[in-house]
N, C-alpha and C positions, 0 to 999 in steps of 0.2 A: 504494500500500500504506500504510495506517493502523500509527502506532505500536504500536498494539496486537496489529496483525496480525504483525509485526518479533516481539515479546515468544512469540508461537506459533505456528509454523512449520509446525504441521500442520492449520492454519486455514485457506483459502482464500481466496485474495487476492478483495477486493471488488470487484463491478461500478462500476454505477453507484450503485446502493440497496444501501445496507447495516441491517441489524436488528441493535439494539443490546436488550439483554435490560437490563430497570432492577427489581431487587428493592424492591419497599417493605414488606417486614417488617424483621426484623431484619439487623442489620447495622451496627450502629454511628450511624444515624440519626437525629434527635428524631424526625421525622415522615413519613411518606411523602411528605410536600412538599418537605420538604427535599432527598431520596432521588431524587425525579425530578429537579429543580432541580439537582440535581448533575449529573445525564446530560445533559438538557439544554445544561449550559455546557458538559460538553465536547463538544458535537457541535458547540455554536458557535463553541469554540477552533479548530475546525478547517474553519469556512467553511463547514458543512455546511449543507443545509436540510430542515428536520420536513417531511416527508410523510403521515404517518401515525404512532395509538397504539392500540395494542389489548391487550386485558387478555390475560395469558396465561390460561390455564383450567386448567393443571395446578399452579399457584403463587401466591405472596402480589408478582403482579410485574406489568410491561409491558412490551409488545417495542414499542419507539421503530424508525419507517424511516424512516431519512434519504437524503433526495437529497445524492450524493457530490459531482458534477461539475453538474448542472443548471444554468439559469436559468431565475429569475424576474421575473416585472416585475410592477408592480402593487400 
């Protein structure tokens, strides 16, 4: 269970992949680079690894999936 998961109770504990939702509009940002860059680190706080990014279609955002438990090599 991710700390974030701990903070909302009625979230469902993650598998192995979990989709993390990254807004790059507003939000207190300079830039949408910024904005992802931010998701990013903390997926890497926590040992994760980027799987996929895909634009969401109904937002100014991206759902980031990350491998929870994986390995990789290479």
């Amino acid at each position: 269970m991710t700390e974030g998961q701990r903070d909302a109770p009625d979230r469902p504990e993650a598998e192995r992949y979990y989709a993390q939702y990254a807004s790059l509009g507003a939000g207190g940002y300079d830039s949408s680079e910024a904005a992802l860059q931010a998701a990013i680190n903390e997926g890497a706080r926590q040992s994760w690894k980027l799987v996929g990014v895909t634009q969401d279609p109904t937002s100014d955002g991206v759902i980031l999936v990350w491998d929870t438990s994986g390995f990789f090599s290479g």
